[in-house]
N, C-alpha and C positions, 0 to 999 in steps of 0.2 A: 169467757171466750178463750179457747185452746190457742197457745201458740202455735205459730207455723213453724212444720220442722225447717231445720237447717238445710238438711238435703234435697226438701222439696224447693225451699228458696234455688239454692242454687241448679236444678235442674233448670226451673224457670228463668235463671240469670238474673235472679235480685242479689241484691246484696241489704245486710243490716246492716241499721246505722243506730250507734248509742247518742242520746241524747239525751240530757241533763232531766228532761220527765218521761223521756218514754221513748220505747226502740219505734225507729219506724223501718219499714222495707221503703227501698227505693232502688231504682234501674240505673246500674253504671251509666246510661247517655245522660240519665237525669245530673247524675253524678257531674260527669262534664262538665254540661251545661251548667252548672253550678257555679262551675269553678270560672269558664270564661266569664260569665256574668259580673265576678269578684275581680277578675282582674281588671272587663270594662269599667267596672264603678272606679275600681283604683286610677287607673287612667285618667278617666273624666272628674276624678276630683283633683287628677293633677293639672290636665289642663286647666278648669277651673282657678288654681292656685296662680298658675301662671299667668291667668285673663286677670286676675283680683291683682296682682303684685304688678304689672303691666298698667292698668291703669290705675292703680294708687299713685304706678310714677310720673303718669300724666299730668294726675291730679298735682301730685307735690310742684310739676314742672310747671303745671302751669299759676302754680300757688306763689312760686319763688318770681317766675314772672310777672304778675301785677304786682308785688311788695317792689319788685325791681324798678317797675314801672311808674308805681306812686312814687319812689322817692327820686328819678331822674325828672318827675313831674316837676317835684318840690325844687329841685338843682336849677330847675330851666328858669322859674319863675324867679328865684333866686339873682340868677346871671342876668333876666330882662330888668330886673330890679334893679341892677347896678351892684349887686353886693357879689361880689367873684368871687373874692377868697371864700364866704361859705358855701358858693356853689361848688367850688371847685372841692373841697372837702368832701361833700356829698358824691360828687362826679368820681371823684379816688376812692371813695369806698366802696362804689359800684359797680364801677367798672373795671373788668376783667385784666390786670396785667399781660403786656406784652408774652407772647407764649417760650420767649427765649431772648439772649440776652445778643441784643444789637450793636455789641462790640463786630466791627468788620476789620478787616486787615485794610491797615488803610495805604492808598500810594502814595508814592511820594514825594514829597510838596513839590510842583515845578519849579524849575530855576533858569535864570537867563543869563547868568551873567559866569564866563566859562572862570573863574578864580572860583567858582565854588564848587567846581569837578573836584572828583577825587586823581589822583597820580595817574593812574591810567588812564581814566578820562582827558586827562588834559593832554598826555602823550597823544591820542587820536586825532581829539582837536586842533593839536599841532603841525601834523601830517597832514589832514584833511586840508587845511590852510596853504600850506607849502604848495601839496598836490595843486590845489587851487591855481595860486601864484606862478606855478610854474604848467599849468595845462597839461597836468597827466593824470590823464583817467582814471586809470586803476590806483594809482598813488593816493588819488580823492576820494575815489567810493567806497575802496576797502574798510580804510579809516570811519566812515562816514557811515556807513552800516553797522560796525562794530558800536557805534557812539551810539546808534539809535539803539540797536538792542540790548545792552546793557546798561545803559543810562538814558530809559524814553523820557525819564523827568526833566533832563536836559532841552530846553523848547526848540533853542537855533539851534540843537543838530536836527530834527526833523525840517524846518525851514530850509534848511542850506543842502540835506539830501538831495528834497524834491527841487531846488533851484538847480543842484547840477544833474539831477537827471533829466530836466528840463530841457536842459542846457546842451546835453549827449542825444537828443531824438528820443528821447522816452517818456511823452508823457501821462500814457495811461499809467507807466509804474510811478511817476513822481507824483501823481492824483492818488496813487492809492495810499502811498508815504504818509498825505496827508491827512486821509482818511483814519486810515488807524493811529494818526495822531488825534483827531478831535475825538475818536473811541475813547482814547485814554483822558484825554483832558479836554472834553467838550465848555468849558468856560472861559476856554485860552484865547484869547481873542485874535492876537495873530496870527495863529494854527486855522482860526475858523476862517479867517479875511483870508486868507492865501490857499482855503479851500474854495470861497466863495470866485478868487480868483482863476484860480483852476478849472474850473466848470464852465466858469463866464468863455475861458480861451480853447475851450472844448465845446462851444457852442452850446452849452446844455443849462440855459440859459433860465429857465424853470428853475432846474434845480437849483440852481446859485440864489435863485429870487427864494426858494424855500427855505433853503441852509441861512441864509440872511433874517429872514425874518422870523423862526422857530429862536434863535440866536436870539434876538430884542427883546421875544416876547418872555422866554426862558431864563434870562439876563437883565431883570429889570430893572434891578437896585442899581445895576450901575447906567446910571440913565444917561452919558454921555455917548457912551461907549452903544448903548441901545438906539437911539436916534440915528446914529452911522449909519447901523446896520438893518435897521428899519431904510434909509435911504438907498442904501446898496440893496434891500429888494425889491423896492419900485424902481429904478433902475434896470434893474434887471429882467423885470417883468414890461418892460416898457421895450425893452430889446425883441424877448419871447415873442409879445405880439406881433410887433413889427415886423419879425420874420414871418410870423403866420401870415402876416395882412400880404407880402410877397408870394409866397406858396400858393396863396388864393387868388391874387391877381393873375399869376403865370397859370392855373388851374395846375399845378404839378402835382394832386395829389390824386392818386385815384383807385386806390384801397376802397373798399365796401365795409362798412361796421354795422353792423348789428348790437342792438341792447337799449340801456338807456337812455344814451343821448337821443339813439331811433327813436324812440318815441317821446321824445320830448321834441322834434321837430316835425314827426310825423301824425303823431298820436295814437300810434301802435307800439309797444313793448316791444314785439320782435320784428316790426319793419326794419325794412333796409335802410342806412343812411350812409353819404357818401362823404369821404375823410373832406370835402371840399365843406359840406353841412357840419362837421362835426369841427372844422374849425374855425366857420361862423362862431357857432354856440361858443366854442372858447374863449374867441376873443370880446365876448360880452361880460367877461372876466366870472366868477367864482357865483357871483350874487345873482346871476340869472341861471346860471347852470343848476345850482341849485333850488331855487324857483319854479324853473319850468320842472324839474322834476318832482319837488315836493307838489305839485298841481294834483298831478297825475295822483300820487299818492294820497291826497285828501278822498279826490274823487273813489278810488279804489279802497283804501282801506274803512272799518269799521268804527270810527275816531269815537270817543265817550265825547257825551255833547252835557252831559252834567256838571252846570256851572261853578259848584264848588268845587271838585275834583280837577275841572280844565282851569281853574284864576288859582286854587293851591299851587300845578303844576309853574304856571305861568310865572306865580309870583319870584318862587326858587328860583327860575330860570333865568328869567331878568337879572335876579340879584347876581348872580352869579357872572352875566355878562358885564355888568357894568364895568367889573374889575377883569374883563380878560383881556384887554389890549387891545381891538378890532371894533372902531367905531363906525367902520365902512360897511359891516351888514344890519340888518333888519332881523333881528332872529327872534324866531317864532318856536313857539312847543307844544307836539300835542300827545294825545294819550291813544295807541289803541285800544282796542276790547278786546284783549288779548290775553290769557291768565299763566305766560309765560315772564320770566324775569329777563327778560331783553331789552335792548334800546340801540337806536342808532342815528347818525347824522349825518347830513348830506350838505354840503358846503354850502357856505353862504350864511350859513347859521342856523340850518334848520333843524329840529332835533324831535326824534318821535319818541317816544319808553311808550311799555308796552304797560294794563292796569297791573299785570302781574308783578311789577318792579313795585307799583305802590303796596300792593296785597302782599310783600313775600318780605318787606324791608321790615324796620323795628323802630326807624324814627326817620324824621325830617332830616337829619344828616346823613344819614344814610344813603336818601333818594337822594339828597344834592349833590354826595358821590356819585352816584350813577350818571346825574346832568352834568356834572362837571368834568366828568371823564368825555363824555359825548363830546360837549364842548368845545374841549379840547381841542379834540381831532377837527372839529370845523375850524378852528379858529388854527391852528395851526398847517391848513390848508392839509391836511392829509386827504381828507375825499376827494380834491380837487386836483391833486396830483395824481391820483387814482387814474381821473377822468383823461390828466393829459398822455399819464401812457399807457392808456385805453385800456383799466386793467378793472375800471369800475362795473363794466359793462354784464360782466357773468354775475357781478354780488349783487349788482340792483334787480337779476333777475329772481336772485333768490327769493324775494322777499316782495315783489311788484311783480301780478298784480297777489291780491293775499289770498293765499291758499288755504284756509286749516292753519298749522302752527307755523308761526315764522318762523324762518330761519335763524341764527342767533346772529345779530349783530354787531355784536358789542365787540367783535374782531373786524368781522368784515373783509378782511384778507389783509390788513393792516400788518406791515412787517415788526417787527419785533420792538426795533427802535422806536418805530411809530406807538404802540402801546406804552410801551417805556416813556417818551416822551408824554401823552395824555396821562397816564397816571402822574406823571410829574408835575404838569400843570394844573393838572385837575383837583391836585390834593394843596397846590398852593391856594387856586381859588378858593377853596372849602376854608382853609387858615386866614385867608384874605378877609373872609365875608362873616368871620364871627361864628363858623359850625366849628363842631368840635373835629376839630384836622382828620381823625381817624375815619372818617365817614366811608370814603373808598377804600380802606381797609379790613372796616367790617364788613362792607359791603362784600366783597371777596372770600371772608371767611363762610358767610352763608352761600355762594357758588361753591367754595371749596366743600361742605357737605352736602351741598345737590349733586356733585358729582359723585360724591362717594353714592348714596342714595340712589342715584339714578341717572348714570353718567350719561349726557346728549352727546348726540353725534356730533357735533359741533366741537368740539372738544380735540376732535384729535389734530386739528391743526391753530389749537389755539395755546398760546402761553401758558404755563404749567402755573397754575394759581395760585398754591404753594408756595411756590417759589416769588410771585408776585407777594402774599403778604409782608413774606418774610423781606421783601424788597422795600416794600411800602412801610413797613414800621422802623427799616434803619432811617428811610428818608425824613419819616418825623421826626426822629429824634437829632439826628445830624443836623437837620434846620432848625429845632430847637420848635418846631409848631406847636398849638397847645391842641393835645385831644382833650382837654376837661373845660372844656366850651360849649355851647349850645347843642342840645342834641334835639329839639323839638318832637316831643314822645307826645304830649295831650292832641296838639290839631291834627299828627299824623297819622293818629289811634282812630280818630273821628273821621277821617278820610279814609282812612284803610275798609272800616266798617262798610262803608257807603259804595265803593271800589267793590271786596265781595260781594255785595246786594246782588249789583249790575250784572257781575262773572255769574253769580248763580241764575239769575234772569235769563241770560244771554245763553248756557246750558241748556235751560228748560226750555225756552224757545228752536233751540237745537234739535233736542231731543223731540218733541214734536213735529217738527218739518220728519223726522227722519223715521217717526211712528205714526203717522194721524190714525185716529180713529176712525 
C-alpha cells in the first residue's frame, strides 16, 4: 500500500501522526477533541480523588466516633458503678480539653469596711460623710461618684450614693446606681436588697418580686440569706397582684392586646383581648398562664407520641426539676416532630424541645443542657415577666400555631441577663444531678458549627455563641463543677436512632401529601 503524499495530506487538512507502530493521518478537530477528552478525564479523576479522600474522612470520622463512643459507653457504666475515679480517667482521655485557658481577669474582692480603702479612697469617703453631716449636696456627690468609680468594689459607696440621690429627688438615677452595682457584684446581698427596695418604692413591684427570687434561687448555698429573699418575693408579688386586683376593680385598663394571652382566653391566637382579660389571666399567677397556653400548643403542635422517646425526655426533665428550687409548678415536657435543634418554655414550667435536639445532640448530657437551660428561664420566671410587660405576646406568635420550621426558641427575645442567667442555672442543675457539668457547653459548641454551616435567621439577635462557650467553661471551672461525670451516650444513641425513624417518616409522609400520585 503507497503512502499518502505529504501535500495531498495537507491540501486535505490532515495532519500525521507518529506513533510507536504506525503513522496514522488524523484531522486537527480529531486532534482537539483528543486533547479536551485528556483533560476531562484528568478532571474526573480529580474529582474522583477528592469524592475518595472526602469520604475516607467520613469514614475515619465516623471511625473515631464510635471508638469515642464505646469507651464513654464503658466511663458511664463505670460512674453508674460507683467507681469514679476510673470513670473519670476514661472521661479525661476522651474528652476534648477546654479550647483556651479560662484564666479571666478577675474583680476585685468586695469590701465593706472603709479601713480597707486605699488613701484616696478613704479621702472621698471622708468628704462624702462630712458632705453628709453637714447637708451639702455637691460636697456629697462629688465625693460619692468619685468612690464609685474608682473603687466599685467598695459596697457602701454604691449604697450611700443611691440613699443620697434618693434623698436629692433622683430616684431613677439612684435605681440605676444600684443596678450597675448588682452588674458588678450580683451575689452582694445588700446591693441586691436595696435594689429590690428600689423598685418595690417605684411601684415596679414584679420586678422587685423577680430580682428577689432569681437572687434565692442563684444564691443557694447561702440558705439564710435565700429564704429572705425568696420571702421578699412573695411579698412583693402579693403587692403586684393586689394592685392588679384594684386596676380590675376600678376597670382603668383599657388597652386592647392581642397575642397569646388572646388566645388563651379567647381561643384564637390573634383574637383581641382586653388589658382587663389580660390581667385576670395574670393574677392567676405563672402556673395557669402557662397552662392555658401550653393547652393550646399541645392541641396545635405535632407532639411525638412514642413512648420511649416522650418517658426518656420526661424522665431528664423531672430529674432536673427536682433540684431547681420551685415546687409550686407541675412541669410537664414534650417533644415536637420537629428535625430542628430548638426548644423552649413557657412558664409555670412547661417545656417543649423539638425531636431535632434529640437527633442532633451526642449524649444524655447534652440534652439535659438543652432542658435545663429551658428550665431555667421558667423557673426563674423569665417567660412570665415577658408576659407582664406584654412583650410575650409577638414570640408566642412565632412559633403557635406551627407553621413548617419553628421559630428558634431557645432566645425567645430573652435579654442578655436573662440568658446569662439560664445558662447559669442551667449548668448548675446539670452539676447538681450527676451529668457531666459541661453538657450546655457542648451543647453550644454544636450551635456554634450549625452556624458556621448554615447560619439561621434567628441568629441575629441572639447571643453570640462563642462568646457564650467561652463564658460557660470559665463558669465550670471558677465553681469547680465536674464535666467527667455522667454523659449517658448508650440510652441516648438508642433514642436518637428511633427519633430519626420518626423524622424520616414524618418527611415521607410530607412528601407525599405534597406529590400524590
Amino acid at each position: 500500500m503507497k503512502l499518502v503524499s505529504k501535500s495531498l495530506l495537507v491540501a486535505l487538512n490532515l495532519t500525521i501522526i507518529s506513533t510507536a507502530n504506525a503513522v496514522v493521518v488524523a484531522h486537527p478537530q480529531a486532534i482537539a477533541s483528543s486533547q479536551v477528552n485528556t483533560v476531562q478525564t484528568v478532571q474526573t479523576k480529580s474529582d474522583d480523588k477528592k469524592q475518595e479522600d472526602t469520604t475516607a474522612k467520613k469514614l475515619q470520622d465516623r471511625l473515631a466516633e464510635l471508638s469515642r463512643d464505646r469507651q464513654l459507653i464503658e466511663a458511664d457504666r463505670l460512674y453508674l458503678g460507683g467507681q469514679f475515679a476510673a470513670a473519670e480517667k476514661i472521661y479525661r482521655q476522651v474528652k476534648t480539653p477546654f479550647a483556651q485557658s479560662v484564666e479571666t481577669q478577675q474583680r476585685p474582692v468586695p469590701i465593706v469596711d472603709p479601713a480597707q480603702l486605699s488613701p484616696a479612697g478613704k479621702v472621698y469617703w471622708r468628704e462624702a460623710e462630712a458632705g453628709i453631716a453637714q447637708n451639702l449636696k455637691t460636697r456629697t456627690l462629688v465625693p460619692l461618684r468619685l468612690l464609685v468609680e474608682q473603687y466599685p468594689e467598695f459596697v457602701p459607696g454604691h449604697l450611700r450614693l443611691a440613699e443620697v440621690l434618693k434623698k436629692y429627688d433622683k430616684p431613677k438615677e439612684s435605681l440605676k446606681v444600684l443596678e450597675q452595682a448588682t452588674a458588678i457584684y450580683p451575689a452582694q446581698p445588700d446591693l441586691v436588697k436595696a435594689k429590690i427596695s428600689a423598685l418595690a418604692e417605684a411601684k415596679e413591684w414584679m420586678e422587685a418580686s423577680l430580682t428577689a427570687r432569681q437572687f434565692a434561687l442563684l444564691n443557694y448555698n447561702q440558705s439564710s440569706t435565700s429564704a429572705e429573699f425568696t420571702q421578699l418575693a412573695d411579698e412583693n408579688l402579693k403587692r403586684y397582684k393586689s394592685h392588679l386586683r384594684s386596676e380590675l376593680r376600678g376597670n382603668a385598663i383599657a388597652n386592647v392586646l392581642t397575642g397569646a394571652l388572646g388566645y388563651a382566653l379567647t381561643g384564637s391566637l390573634f383574637g383581641p383581648v382586653s388589658a382587663v382579660q389580660t390581667t385576670a389571666m395574670l393574677l392567676q399567677g405563672e402556673s395557669n398562664v402557662g397552662e392555658s397556653v401550653a393547652k393550646q400548643a399541645r392541641e396545635q403542635l405535632p407532639l411525638v407520641k412514642d413512648p420511649e422517646v416522650v418517658t426518656y425526655v420526661n424522665e431528664i426533665g423531672q430529674k432536673l426539676a427536682q433540684v431547681a428550687g420551685r415546687s409550686d409548678f407541675k412541669y410537664e415536657f414534650y417533644v415536637i416532630l420537629d428535625d430542628d435543634l430548638n426548644a423552649f418554655a413557657l412558664p409555670g414550667g412547661k417545656v417543649f424541645i423539638n425531636a431535632g435536639a434529640i437527633a442532633k445532640t451526642n449524649s444524655e448530657a447534652e440534652l439535659a443542657g438543652l432542658l435545663a437551660h429551658e428550665l431555667s428561664h421558667a423557673v426563674l420566671s423569665h417567660g412570665f415577666q415577658l408576659v407582664a410587660e406584654g412583650n410575650l405576646n409577638a414570640n408566642i406568635t412565632q412559633y403557635i400555631p406551627y407553621g413548617g420550621v419553628l421559630a428558634n426558641l431557645f432566645t425567645l427575645s430573652y435579654s442578655r441577663d436573662m440568658e446569662s442567667q439560664a445558662d447559669t442555672l442551667g449548668t448548675r442543675l446539670l452539676a447538681s444531678t450527676g451529668y457531666a457539668a459541661d453538657g450546655l457547653r457542648n451543647l453550644m459548641v454544636i450551635l456554634e458549627k450549625q452556624e458556621k454551616d448554615a447560619p439561621p435567621s434567628w441568629l441575629s439577635s441572639h447571643p453570640d455563641t462563642g462568646d457564650r462557650v467561652d463564658y460557660l467553661e470559665k463558669l465550670i471551672v471558677q465553681n469547680n463543677y465536674n464535666r467527667y461525670a455522667f454523659e449517658g451516650v448508650e440510652r441516648h444513641s438508642q433514642i436518637k436512632e428511633r427519633v430519626k425513624k420518626l423524622l424520616v417518616e414524618q418527611k415521607q409522609q410530607e412528601d407525599k401529601k405534597r406529590h400524590p400520585r
